[in-house]
C-alpha positions as CSV (number, residue, x, y, z in Angstrom):
1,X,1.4,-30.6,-12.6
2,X,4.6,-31.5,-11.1
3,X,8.1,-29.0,-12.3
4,X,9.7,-28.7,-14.3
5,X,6.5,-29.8,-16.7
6,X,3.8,-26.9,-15.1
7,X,6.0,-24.3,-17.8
8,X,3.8,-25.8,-20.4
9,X,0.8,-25.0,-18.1
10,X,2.3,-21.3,-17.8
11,X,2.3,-21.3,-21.7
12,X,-1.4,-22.3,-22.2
13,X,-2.7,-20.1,-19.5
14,X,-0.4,-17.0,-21.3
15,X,-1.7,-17.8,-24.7
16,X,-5.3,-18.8,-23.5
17,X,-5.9,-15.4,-21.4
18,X,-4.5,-12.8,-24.0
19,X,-6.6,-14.6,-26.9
20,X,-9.6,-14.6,-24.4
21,X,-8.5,-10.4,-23.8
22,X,-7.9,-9.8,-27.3
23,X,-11.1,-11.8,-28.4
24,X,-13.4,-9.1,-25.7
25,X,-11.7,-5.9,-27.2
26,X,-12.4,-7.5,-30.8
27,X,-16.1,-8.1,-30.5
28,X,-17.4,-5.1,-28.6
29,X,-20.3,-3.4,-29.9
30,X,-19.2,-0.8,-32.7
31,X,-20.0,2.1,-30.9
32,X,-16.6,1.4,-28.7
33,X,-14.7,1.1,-31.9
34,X,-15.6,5.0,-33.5
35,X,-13.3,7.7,-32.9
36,X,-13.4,9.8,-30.0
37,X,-15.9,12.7,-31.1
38,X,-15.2,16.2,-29.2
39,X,-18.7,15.5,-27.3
40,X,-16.7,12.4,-26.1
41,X,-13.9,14.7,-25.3
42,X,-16.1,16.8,-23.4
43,X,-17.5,14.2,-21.1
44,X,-14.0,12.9,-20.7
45,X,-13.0,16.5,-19.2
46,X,-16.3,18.0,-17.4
47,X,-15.7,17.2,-13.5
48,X,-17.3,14.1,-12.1
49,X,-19.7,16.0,-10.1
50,X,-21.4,18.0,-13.4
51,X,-21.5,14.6,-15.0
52,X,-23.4,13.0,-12.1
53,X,-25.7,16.2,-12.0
54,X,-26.4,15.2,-15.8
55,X,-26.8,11.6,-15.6
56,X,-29.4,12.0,-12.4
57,X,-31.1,14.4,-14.5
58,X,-31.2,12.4,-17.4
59,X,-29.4,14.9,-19.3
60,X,-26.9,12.2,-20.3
61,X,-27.3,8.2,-20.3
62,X,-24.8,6.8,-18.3
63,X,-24.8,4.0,-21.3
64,X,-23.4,7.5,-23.4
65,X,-20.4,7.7,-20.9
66,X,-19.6,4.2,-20.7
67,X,-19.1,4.1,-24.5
68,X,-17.0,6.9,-24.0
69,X,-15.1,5.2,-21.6
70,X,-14.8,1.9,-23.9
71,X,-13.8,3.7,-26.4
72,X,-10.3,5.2,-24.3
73,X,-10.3,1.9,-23.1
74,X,-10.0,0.3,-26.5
75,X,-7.3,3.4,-27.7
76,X,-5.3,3.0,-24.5
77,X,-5.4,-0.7,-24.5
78,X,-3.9,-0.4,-28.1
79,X,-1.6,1.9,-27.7
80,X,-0.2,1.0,-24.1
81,X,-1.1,-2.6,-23.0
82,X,-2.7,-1.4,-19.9
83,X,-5.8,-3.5,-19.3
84,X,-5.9,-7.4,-18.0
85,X,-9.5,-8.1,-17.7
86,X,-12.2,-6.1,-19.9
87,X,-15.7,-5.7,-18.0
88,X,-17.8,-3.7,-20.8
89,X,-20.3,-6.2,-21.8
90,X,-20.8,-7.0,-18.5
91,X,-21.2,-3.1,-17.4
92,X,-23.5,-2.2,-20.0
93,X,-25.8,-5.0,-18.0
94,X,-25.2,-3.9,-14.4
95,X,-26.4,-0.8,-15.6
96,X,-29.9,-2.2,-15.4
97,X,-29.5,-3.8,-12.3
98,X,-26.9,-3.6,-10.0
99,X,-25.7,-0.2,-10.1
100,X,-27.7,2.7,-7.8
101,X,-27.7,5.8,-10.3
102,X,-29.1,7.9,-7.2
103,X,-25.9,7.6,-5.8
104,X,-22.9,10.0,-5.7
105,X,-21.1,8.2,-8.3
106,X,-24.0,7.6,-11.0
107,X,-22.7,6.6,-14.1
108,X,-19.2,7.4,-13.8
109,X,-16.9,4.1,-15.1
110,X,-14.0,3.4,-12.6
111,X,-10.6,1.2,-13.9
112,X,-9.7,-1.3,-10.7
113,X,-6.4,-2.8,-10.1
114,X,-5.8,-6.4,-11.3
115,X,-6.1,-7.5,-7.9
116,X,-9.4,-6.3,-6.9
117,X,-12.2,-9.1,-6.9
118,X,-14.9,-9.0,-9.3
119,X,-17.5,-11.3,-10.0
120,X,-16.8,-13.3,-12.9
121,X,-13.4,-12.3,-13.6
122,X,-9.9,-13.8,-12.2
123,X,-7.5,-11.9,-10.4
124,X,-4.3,-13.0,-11.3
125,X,-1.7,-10.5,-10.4
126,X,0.0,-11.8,-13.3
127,X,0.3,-15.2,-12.2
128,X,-0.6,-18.1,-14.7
129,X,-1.6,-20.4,-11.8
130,X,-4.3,-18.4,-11.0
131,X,-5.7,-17.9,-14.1
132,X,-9.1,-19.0,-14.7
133,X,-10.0,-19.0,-11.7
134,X,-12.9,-16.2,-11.7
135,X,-14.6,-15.1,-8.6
136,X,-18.2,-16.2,-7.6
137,X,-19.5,-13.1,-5.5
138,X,-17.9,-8.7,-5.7
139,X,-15.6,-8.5,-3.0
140,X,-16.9,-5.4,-1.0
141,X,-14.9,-3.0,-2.7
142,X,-17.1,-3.5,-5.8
143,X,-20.1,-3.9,-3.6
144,X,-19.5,-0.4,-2.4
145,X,-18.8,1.2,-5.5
146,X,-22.1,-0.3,-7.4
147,X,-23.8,0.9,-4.3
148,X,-22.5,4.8,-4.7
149,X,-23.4,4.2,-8.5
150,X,-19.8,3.6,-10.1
151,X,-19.6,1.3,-13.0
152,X,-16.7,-0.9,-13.1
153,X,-15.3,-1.5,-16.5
154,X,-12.0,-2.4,-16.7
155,X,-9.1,-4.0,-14.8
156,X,-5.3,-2.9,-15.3
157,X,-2.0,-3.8,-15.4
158,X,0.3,-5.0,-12.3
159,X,3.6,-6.1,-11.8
160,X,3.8,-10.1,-10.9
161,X,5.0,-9.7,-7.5
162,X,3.2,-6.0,-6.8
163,X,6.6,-4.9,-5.3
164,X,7.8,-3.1,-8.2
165,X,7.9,0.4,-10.4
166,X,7.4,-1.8,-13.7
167,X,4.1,-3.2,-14.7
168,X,5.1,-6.1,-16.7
169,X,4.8,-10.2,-15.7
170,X,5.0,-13.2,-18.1
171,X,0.8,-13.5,-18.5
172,X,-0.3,-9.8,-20.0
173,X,3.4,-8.4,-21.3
174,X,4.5,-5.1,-20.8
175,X,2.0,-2.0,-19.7
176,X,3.8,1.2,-21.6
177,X,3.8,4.5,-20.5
178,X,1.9,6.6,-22.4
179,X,3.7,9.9,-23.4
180,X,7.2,7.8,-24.2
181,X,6.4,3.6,-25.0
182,X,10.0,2.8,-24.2
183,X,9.1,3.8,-20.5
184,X,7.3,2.4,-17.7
185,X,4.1,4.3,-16.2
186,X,4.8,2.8,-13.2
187,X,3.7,0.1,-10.3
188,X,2.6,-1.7,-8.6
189,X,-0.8,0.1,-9.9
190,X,0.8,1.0,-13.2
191,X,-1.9,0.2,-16.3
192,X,-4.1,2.3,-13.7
193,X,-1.4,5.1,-14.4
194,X,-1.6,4.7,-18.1
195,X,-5.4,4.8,-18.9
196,X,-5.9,7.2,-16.6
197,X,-3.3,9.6,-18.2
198,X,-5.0,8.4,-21.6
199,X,-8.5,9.9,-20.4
200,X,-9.7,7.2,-18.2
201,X,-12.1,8.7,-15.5
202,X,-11.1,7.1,-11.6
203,X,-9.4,3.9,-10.7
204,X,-8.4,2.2,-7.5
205,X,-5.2,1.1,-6.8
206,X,-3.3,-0.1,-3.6
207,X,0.1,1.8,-2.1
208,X,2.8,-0.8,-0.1
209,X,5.9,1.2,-0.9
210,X,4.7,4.0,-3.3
211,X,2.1,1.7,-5.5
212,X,0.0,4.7,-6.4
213,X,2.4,7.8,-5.9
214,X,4.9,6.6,-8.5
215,X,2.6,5.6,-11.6
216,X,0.8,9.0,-10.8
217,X,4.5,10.6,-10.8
218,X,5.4,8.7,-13.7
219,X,2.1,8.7,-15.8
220,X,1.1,12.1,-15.2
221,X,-2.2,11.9,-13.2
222,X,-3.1,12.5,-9.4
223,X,-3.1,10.2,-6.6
224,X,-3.5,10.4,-2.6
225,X,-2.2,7.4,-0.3
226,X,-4.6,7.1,2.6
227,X,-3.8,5.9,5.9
228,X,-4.6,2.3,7.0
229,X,-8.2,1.8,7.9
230,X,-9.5,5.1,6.0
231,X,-10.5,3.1,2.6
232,X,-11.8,0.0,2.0
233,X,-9.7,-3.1,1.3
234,X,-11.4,-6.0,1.9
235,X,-12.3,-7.9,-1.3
236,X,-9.0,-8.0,-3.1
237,X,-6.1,-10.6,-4.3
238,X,-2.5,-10.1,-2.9
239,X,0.7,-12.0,-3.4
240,X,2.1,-11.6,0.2
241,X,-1.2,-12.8,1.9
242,X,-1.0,-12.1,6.1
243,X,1.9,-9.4,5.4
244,X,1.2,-6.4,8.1
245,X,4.7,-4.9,8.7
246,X,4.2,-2.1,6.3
247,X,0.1,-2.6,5.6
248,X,-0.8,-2.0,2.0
249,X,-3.8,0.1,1.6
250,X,-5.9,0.7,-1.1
251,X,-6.5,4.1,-2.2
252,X,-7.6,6.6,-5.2
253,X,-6.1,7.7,-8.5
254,X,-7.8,10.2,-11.0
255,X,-6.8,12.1,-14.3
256,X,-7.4,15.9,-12.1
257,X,-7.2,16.9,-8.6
258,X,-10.7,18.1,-9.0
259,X,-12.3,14.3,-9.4
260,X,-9.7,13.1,-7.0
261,X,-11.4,15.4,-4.2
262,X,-14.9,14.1,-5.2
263,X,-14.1,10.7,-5.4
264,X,-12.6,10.3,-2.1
265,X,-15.5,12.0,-0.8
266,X,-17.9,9.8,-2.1
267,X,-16.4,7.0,-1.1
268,X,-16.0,8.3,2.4
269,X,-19.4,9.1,2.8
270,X,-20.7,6.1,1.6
271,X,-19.9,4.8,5.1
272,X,-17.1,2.1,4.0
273,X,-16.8,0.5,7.4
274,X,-20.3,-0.8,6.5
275,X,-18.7,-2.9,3.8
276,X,-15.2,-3.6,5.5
277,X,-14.8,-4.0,9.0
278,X,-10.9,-2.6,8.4
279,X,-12.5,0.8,7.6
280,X,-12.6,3.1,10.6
281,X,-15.6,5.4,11.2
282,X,-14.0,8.3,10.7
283,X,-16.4,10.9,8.4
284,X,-15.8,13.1,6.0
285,X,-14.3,16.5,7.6
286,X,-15.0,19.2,4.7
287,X,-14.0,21.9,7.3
288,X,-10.4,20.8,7.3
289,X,-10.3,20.4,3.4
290,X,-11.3,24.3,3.7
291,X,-9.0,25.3,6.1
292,X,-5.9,24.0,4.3
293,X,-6.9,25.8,1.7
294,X,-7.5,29.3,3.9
295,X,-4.4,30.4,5.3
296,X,-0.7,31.0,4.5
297,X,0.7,27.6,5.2
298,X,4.1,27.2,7.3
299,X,5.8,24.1,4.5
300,X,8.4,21.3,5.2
301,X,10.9,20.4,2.0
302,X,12.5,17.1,2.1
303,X,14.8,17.6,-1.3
304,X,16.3,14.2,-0.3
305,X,16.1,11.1,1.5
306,X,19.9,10.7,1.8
307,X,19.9,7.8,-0.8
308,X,19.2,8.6,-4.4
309,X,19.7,12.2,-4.8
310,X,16.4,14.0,-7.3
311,X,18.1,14.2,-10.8
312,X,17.5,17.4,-12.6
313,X,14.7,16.8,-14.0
314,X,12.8,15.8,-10.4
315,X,15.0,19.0,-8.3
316,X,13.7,21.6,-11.6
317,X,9.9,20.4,-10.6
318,X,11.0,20.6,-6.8
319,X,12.6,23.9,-7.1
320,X,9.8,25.1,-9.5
321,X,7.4,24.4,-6.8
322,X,9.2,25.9,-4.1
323,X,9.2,29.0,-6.0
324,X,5.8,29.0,-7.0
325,X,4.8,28.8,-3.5
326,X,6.7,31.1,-2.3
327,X,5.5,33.5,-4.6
328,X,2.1,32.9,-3.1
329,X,3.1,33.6,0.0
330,X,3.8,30.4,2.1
331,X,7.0,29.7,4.2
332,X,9.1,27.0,3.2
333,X,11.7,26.1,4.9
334,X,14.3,23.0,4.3
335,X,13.4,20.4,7.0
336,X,16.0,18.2,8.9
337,X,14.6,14.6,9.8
338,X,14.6,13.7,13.4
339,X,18.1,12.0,14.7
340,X,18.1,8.1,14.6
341,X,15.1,8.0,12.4
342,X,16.2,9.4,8.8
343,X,14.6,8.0,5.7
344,X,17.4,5.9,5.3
345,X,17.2,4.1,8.8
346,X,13.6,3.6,7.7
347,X,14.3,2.5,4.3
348,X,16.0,-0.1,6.0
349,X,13.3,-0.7,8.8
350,X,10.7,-1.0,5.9
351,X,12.3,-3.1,3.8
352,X,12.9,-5.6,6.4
353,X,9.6,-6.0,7.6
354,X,8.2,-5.7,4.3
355,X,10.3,-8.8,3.1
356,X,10.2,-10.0,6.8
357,X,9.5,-13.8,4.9
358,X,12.6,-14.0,2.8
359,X,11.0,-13.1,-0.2
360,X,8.6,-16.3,0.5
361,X,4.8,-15.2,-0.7
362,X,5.4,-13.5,-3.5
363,X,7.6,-16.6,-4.8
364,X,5.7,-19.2,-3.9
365,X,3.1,-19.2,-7.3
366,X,5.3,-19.4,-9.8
367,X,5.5,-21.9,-12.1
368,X,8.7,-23.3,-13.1
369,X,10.6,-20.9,-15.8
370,X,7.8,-18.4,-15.4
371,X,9.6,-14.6,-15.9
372,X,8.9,-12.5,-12.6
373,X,10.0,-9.0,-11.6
374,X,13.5,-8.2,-12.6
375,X,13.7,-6.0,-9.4
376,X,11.9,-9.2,-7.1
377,X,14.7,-11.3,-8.5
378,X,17.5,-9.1,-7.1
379,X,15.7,-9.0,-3.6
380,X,14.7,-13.1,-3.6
381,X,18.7,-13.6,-4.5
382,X,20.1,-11.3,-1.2
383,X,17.2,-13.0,0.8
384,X,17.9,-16.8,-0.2
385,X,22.0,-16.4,0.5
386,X,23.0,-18.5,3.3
387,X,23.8,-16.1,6.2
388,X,27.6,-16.9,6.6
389,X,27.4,-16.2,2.8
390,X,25.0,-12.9,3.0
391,X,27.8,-12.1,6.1
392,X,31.0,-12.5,4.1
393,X,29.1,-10.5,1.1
394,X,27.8,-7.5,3.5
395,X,31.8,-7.5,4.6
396,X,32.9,-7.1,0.9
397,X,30.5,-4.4,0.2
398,X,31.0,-2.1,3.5
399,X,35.0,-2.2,3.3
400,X,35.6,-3.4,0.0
401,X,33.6,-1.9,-2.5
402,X,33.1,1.0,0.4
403,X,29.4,1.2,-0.3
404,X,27.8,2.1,3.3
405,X,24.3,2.2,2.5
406,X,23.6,-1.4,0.1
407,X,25.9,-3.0,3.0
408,X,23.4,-1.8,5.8
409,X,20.1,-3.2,3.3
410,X,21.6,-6.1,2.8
411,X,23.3,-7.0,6.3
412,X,19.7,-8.2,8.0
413,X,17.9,-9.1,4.7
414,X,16.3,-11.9,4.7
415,X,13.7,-14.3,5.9
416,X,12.9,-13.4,10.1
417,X,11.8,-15.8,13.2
418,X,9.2,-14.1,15.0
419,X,11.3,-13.5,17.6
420,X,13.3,-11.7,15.3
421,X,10.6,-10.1,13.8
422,X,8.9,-8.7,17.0
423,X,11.8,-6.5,17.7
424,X,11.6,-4.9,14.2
425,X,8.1,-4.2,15.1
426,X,8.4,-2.7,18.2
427,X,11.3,-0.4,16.1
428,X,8.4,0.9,13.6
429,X,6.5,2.2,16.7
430,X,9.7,4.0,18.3
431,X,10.2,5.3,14.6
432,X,6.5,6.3,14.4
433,X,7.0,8.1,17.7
434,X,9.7,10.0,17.0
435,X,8.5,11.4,14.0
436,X,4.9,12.5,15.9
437,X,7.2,14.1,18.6
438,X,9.5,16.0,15.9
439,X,6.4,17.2,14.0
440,X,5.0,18.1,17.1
441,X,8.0,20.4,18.3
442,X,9.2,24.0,17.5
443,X,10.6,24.6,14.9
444,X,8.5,22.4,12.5
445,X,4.9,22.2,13.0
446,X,4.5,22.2,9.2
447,X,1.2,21.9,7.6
448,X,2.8,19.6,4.9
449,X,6.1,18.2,3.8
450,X,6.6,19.1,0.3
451,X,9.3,16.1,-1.6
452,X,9.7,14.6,-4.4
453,X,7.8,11.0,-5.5
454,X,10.7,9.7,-6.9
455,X,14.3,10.6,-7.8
456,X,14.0,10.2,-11.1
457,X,11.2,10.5,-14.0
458,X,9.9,6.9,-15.3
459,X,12.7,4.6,-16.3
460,X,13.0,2.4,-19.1
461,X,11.7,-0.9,-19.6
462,X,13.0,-3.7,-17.3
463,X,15.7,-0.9,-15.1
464,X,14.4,-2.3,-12.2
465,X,16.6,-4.9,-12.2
466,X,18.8,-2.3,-11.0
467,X,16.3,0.3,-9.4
468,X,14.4,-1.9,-6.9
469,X,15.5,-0.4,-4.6
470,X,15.4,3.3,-5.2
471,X,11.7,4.1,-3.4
472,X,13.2,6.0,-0.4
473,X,10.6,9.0,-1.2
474,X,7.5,6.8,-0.8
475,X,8.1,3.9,1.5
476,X,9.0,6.5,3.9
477,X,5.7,7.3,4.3
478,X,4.0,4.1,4.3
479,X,6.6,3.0,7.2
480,X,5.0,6.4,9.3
481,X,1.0,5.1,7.8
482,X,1.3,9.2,6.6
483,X,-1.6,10.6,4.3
484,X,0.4,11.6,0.4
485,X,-0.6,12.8,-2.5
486,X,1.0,13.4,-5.8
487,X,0.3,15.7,-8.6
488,X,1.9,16.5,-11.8
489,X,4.4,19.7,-12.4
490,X,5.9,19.4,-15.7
491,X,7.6,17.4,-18.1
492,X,11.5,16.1,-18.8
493,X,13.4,18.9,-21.1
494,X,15.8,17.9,-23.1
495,X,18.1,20.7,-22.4
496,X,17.1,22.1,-19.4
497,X,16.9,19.0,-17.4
498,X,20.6,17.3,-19.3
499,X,23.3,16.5,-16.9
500,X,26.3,18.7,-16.5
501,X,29.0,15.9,-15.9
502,X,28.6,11.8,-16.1
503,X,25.9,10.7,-13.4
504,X,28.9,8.6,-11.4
505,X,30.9,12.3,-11.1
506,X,27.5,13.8,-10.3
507,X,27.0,11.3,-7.4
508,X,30.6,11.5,-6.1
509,X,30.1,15.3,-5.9
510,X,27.0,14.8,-3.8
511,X,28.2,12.7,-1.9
512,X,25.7,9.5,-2.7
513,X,28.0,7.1,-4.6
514,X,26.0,4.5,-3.6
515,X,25.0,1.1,-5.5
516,X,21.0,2.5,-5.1
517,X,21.6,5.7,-6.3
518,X,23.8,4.7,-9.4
519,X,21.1,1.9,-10.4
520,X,18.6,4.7,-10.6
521,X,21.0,7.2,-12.0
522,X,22.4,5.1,-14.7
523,X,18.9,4.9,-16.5
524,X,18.9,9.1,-16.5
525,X,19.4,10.5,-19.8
526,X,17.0,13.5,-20.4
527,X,16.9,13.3,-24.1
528,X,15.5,9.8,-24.3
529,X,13.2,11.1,-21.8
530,X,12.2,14.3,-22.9
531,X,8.1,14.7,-22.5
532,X,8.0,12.8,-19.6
533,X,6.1,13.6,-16.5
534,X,7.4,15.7,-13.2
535,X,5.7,15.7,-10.6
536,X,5.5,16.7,-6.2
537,X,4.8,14.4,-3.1
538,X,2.2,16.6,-0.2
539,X,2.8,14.6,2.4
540,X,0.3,15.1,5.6
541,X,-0.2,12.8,8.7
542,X,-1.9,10.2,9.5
543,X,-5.7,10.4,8.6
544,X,-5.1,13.8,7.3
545,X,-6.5,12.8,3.6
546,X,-9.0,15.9,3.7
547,X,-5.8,18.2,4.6
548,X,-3.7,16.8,2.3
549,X,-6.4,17.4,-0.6
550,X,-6.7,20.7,0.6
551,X,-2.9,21.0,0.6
552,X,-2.4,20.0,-3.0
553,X,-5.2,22.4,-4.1
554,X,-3.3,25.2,-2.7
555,X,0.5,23.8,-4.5
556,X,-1.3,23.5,-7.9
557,X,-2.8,27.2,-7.8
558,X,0.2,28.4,-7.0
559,X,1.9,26.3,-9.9
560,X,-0.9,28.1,-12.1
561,X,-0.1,31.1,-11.0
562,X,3.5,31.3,-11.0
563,X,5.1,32.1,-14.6
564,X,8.4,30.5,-15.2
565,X,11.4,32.7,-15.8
566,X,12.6,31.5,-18.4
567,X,9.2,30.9,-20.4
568,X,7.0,33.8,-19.0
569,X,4.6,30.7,-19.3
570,X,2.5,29.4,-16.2
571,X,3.7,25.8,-14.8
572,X,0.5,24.7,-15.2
573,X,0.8,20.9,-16.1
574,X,-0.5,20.0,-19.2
575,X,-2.6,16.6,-19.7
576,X,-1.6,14.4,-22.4
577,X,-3.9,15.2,-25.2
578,X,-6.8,12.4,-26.3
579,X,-7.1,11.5,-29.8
């Protein structure tokens, strides 16, 4: 259907696939509609690897825990918006036949992103042209996870474009975080970030510029961005098809560190690269989860990234950490980046090889009038100016408005040749380099680099329009292909975390009055936010995912350990609470 008539297409598919979605939840069996019982509750919080010990030994019928599962699925669904596809009736029958319960995942019911490929279901990223279009084989991603015994039973919420911190497109709605509605969990992988935190099990979501790190930051959960070619990813729907400046890689998120660890290492030693020829060979190495955890560890901390300055609530968790490891008995010392490749020069970097298309791909499906991201829309409208226009309007913003940092993003922003694009290319490896030398030399040689995940707790519904750009603490990483995980410290205090003076005055005084830092800032206001989630960046190097697990064992012991002053209480974080 030719524009502008295909907005009438975008309307049946809307209204067709949430009365499909609503019409699943409504007719499930009525075991997934009783209340959660506290044996529920306990199979919700006994580790995976006791649960697969029960189900191989028929303690427990893994038809037992998927109910369980449906029956957060059907709460959190409610309560949050967090699920696209439902895969229930279909689980309870691949129980009988296609999953392996000798394997190391028997039983246990895993949440995938949107864009993973199952059969039978679309993968729509939000986008009304693909819908109902389901697939007609797994993609090896679900092959694998049938194969280790995993049951896959629900898919979750995405932003349309996956390049932003809001779950929300025109097909499904908004996905709400769960500990304040008004909020976003998170995204790209952000309705993975709001079952888990609601008592979901696993889930599998992908990481181009912080995709898991941030809904685990902002949800409350735990998530570990592996390096390219160290988890699967073949078998999955993107909407920048053939993008490989900054590689998106799929990786794990779980409700507790604990299943994290397991998880990974099932997956791992399922032999991936069986299933995906992207996978390297490279086996599970429990000696260097051990030895992370053995020793007093020498620790970088990255408080900033020069851009967007933590706010209170984000330098308390920071701080709070420091201490608590400290107290332990590691050494952390502030870190400075390496000369000529700061996070900012590689904010830059990334963002022009991510967008290296002019905001093309992720454009390109849209039917006419159809609502995409907020933040997407910003970025398409810098990439599409003419460049005499995005010239004069870099001008304006370095020496007019005095604003260094959006006039060095926005300068080169825009669609690339590929002879323009080559260079850029060859400037990730020299960045890349620079950083393995620096690591390298005296006086780092850090085990990790402790940071935050994101400046700020999780901002309100539709800020991205003015915080697109504010993801300095993640994309980092991805631009390096560094190992990261994330795990919870606290929560947003109303008083405790409240700004002193006006967030402009605060800026000014820091010295990061920048048009970034102030569309992040603005949305700050620690009252509205109280209850929110705090939480760390452990950031390792490349193909250091066993280390890094180790590491963040180590950071959340201490965090038990360590008794606030001002409470006497331990910083332990506490889960949200299943009802």
């Amino acid at each position: 259907m030719l524009p502008p008539f295909d907005y009438f297409a975008y309307r049946r598919a809307r209204t067709q696939k949430q009365a499909e979605r609503a019409t699943r939840f409504a007719s499930l069996p009525s075991p997934y509609h009783l209340r959660i019982t506290d044996a529920d509750k306990h199979i919700i919080d006994q580790p995976i690897e006791e649960l697969v010990r029960d189900i191989q030994g028929s303690t427990i019928s893994p038809l037992t825990v998927l109910q369980t599962y449906g029956k957060v699925a059907v709460r959190a669904q409610n309560r949050t918006n967090c699920i696209t596809e439902l895969l229930l009736p279909e689980a309870e029958s691949w129980l009988e036949s296609d999953i392996n319960l000798k394997g190391p995942l028997a039983g246990i019911p895993v949440s995938l992103k949107d864009t993973v490929q199952v059969k039978g279901f679309d993968s729509t990223l939000g986008y009304s042209v693909w819908a109902n279009k389901p697939f007609q084989e797994d993609g090896p991603m679900v092959r694998l996870l049938k194969d280790a015994g995993a049951v896959p039973y629900a898919k979750t919420a995405v932003p349309m474009t996956l390049l932003s911190f809001e779950s929300a497109n025109g097909l499904w709605g908004h996905c709400c975080n769960p500990h304040v509605l008004d909020y976003s969990p998170g995204g790209s992988t952000g309705g993975e970030g709001a079952l888990l935190a609601q008592g979901g099990r696993i889930g599998i979501g992908s990481d181009v510029a912080g995709s898991v790190r941030v809904p685990a930051a902002w949800s409350g959960i735990y998530s570990l961005r592996c390096s390219t070619g160290r988890w699967p990813k073949i078998g999955v729907s993107t909407s920048m098809p053939g993008q490989e400046g900054i590689p998106s890689v799929f990786s794990p998120m779980a409700r507790t560190l604990n299943d994290l660890t397991y998880f990974t290492k099932a997956i791992i030693g399922m032999q991936p690269w069986k299933y995906d020829y992207s996978v390297h060979p490279i086996s599970w190495r429990k000696e260097l989860e051990d030895e992370a955890q053995s020793k007093p560890l020498r620790i970088g901390l990255m408080t900033t990234d020069g851009v967007v300055p933590p706010t209170p609530a984000i330098e308390r968790a920071i701080s709070t950490t420091v201490a608590a490891l400290t107290e332990a008995g590691h050494a952390v010392t502030e870190i400075t980046t390496p000369p000529n490749a700061d996070p900012f020069t590689g904010l830059n970097l990334a963002s022009q090889l991510l967008n290296s298309d002019g905001c093309h791909h992720f454009n390109a499906n849209l039917r006419s009038f159809e609502p995409s991201d907020p933040g997407a829309n910003q970025l398409s409208r810098f990439a599409h100016l003419p460049r005499p226009l995005r010239y004069l309007y870099y001008l304006y913003v370095r020496y007019i408005k005095r604003d260094k940092v959006l006039a060095t993003l926005i300068k080169d922003f825009g669609p690339k040749t590929s002879a323009a694009l080559w260079p850029l290319v060859a400037q990730r490896e020299a960045f890349r380099a620079t950083w393995h030398k620096w690591w390298d030399a005296e006086p780092q040689q850090f085990d990790f680099i402790l940071c935050p995940a994101n400046a700020t707790p999780a901002l309100p519904h539709k800020a991205m329009h003015d915080a697109v750009s504010s993801c300095g603490y993640t994309f980092l990483w991805n631009l390096l292909d560094y190992s990261a995980g994330v795990l919870p410290v606290g929560h947003v205090d109303a008083v405790r975390d409240a700004l002193v003076t006006p967030y402009k005055t605060t800026l000014k005084r820091l010295g990061n009055d920048n048009a970034i830092a102030r569309g992040a800032w603005k949305h700050y206001d620690s009252m509205k936010m109280a209850g929110l989630p705090t939480a760390v960046q452990v950031v390792g190097r490349r193909w250091q995912e066993e280390q890094v697990l180790g590491y963040m064992a180590v950071v959340e012991k201490a965090l038990e350990q360590y008794r606030d002053p001002q409470t006497g209480q331990s910083s332990k974080y506490t889960l949200l609470e299943i009802d």
